[in-house]
N, C-alpha and C positions, 0 to 999 in steps of 0.2 A: 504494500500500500504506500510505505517510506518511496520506494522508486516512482511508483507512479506520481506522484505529488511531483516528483523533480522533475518528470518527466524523463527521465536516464535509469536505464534498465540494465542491471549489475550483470555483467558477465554469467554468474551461475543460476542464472534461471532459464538458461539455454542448454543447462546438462541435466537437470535433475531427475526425469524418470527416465521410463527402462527406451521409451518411441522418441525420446530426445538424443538419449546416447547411440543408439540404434542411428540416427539420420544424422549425427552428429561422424560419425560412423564412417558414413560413405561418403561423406562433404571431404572428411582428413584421406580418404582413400585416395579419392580423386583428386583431389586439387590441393594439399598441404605440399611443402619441399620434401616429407619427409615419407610422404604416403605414395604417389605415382613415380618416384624415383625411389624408392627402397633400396637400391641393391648398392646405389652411389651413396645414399645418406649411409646405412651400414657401418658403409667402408668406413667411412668418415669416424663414428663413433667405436666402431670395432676398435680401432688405433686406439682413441686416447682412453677407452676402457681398459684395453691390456696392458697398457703403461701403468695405471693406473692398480690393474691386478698382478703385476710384478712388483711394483713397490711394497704393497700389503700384504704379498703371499703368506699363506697360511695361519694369517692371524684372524680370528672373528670378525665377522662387519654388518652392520644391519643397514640395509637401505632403507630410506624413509621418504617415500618420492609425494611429493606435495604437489596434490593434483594430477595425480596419474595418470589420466587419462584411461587409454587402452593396452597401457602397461609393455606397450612393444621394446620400447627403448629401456626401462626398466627390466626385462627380462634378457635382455642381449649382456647387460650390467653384471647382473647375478651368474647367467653363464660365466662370463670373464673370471668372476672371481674363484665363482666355484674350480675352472678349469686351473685357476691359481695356488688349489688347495684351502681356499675360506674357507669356513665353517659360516652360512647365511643366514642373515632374517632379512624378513622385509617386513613394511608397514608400509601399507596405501590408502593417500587420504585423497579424499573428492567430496565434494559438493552433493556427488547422485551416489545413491547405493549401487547403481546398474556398473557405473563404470569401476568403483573398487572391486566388487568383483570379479568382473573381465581380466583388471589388470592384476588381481590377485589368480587369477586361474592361468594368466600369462606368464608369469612367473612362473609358478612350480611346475608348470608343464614342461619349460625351459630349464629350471634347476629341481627337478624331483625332491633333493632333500631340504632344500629351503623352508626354513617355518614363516608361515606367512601372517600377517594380521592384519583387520582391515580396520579404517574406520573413517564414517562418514561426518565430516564436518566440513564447515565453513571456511575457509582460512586469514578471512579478515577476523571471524570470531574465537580463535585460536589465540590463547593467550596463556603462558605458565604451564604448560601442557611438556616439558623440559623430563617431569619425572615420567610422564607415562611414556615419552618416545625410550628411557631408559626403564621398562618395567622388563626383565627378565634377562637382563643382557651382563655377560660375562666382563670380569673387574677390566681387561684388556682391550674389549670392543670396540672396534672403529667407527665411528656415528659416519657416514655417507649420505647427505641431504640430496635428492634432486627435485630438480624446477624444471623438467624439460614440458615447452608449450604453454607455462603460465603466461611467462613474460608480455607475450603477443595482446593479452586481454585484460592486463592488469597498468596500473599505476608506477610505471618501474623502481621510480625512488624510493617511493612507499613500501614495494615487495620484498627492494636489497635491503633499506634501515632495518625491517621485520625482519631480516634474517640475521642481518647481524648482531640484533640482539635473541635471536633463538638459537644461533650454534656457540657453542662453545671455541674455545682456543684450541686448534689443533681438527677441528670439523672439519671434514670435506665437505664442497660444493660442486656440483655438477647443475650449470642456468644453461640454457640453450634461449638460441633467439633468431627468429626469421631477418634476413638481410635485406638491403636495396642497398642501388648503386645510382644515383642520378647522374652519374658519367655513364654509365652501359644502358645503352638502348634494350638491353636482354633483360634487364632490370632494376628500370627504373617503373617508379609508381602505376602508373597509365600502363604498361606491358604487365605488371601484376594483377592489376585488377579482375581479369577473369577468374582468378583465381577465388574470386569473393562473391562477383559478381555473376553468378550463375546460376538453374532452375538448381540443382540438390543445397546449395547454401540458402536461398530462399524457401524453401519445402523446408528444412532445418527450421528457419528462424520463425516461421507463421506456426509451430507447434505452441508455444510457448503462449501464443492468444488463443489456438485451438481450445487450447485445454481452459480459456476463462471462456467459452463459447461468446469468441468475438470473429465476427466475420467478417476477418483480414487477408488479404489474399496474396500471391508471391509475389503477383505484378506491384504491388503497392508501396514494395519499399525502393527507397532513393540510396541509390552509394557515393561518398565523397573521396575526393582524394585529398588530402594536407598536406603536402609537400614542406610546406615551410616548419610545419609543429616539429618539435623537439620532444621525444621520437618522429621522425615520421608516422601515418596512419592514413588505413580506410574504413571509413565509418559506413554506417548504414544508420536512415531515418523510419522511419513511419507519421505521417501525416495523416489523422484520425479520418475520411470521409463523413461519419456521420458521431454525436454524441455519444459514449458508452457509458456503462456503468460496471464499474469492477465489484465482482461480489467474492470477500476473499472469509472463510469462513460467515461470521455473523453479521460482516465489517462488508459498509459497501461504501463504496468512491467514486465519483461522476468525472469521468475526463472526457475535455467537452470538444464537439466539433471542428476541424482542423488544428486543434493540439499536434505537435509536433513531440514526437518519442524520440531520443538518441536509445535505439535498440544493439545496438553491436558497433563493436572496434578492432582493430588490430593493427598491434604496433610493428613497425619495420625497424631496425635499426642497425649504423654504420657499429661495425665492428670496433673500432676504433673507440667507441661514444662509451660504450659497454662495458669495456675493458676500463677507460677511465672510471667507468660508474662505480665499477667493483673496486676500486683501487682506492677510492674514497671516501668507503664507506668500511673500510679494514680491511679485505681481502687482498692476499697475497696470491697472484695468480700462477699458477703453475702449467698450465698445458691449455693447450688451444685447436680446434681442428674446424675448418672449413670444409662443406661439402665441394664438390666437381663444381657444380651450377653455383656456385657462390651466393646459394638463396638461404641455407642454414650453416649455423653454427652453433659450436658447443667451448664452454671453457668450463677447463680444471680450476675452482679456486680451493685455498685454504682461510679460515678464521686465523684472525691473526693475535 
């Protein structure tokens, strides 16, 4: 009801049941860096995972991936280490029930003996929660944080402060973050936007009124590009056609007539930006990997 008032609708009400994460699904299949090039993005991460599981070999490590999504990238992680000799855990946390489990069944499917544990929360409402990501974990344990796919949808400075006050000294980080290049015609903003801008990302985003039985339709939303915002981004609107009224439990809300929704975002961002971001915020960076396409990337940091 908070969102509709602002008129700005938070990223996780695009994930939260099972027909969200499902079309949410086939949007990352088709059209993420990470999704119709797999076998290039992989490569990319295979690398600075195995660096990553030779440094650690054989000592305990629990992964703790914030916002999991569909657990693909988290399950390539756990392999690594496993192949390293870890001894694993994971924890998966999301917004939807639909997608911790996914990425919890991605996981152990990938490392069988992994112990895995899910849980569904919020992660702006995450706060002190320090003892339960440490509830069963051996005196030796490597805490390994990731963030792959937040970045894109969130507040960045706001996601790195929160992190650097949730891991401790000596934490790994693994953030990943979709790229643009306004010198490369291949990718810059305008040659991405298909990427956003298509019928399964629309079909995606009209679920989310589906379910208040508001009859919003694919054609209806508008995409922007920002070029100049620090991040760069592209957003998506909604421009109400007729009066609604939100009925959210007991609680009902009128948002009237050509109200304008900011429904979705995604942030692009120079490598370069990123890497200062973490450096300023205490992280000491240690490894870095660029896919083929120069559309994702991943970096190794440490709590400092």
């Amino acid at each position: 009801m908070h969102a509709l008032r602002l008129r700005q609708l938070p990223a996780k009400f695009h994930y939260l049941t099972p027909q969200q994460a499902r079309r949410w699904l086939a949007v990352h299949t088709a059209y993420a860096p990470s999704g119709g090039r797999a076998i290039a993005t992989t490569a990319a991460y295979r690398r600075l995972f195995q660096i990553l599981a030779r440094r650690l070999a054989e000592r305990p490590v629990q992964i703790i991936s914030l916002g999991c999504g569909s657990g693909q990238k988290d399950a390539l992680l756990a392999l690594s280490l496993y192949e390293a000799g870890c001894p694993v855990r994971y924890l998966a946390v999301d917004a939807g029930q639909a997608l911790v489990l996914i990425a919890a069944d991605a996981v152990t499917n990938a490392a069988p003996q992994c112990k895995a544990r899910r849980l569904v929360a919020d992660l702006d409402e995450l706060g002190g929660w320090r003892d339960f990501v440490e509830q069963g974990s051996e005196r030796d344990e490597v805490q390994v944080f990731c963030a792959f796919g937040v970045l894109p949808n969130t507040n960045p400075d706001r996601l790195i402060q929160w992190l650097t006050g949730l891991l401790a000294p000596n934490d790994h980080l693994l953030i990943s973050a979709n790229l643009y290049d306004p010198e490369d015609p291949g990718n810059e903003l305008q040659a991405i936007l298909p990427q956003y801008d298509n019928p399964e990302t629309r079909h995606w985003l009209t679920t989310f009124f589906a379910d208040l039985d508001w009859p919003v339709t694919a054609g209806q939303f508008v995409f922007h590009l920002h070029e100049n915002a620090s991040p760069a981004r592209i957003s998506a609107t909604l421009t109400l056609p007729e009066t609604f009224v939100a009925a959210i439990g007991t609680r009902t809300f009128e948002v009237p007539r050509a109200a304008c929704l900011d429904i979705f975002f995604s942030n692009r961002f120079l490598a370069a930006d990123l890497s200062a971001m973490l450096e300023r915020y205490g992280f000491a960076l240690s490894q870095y990997a660029e896919t083929a396409s120069s559309a994702e990337a991943v970096w190794h940091a440490e709590r400092i």
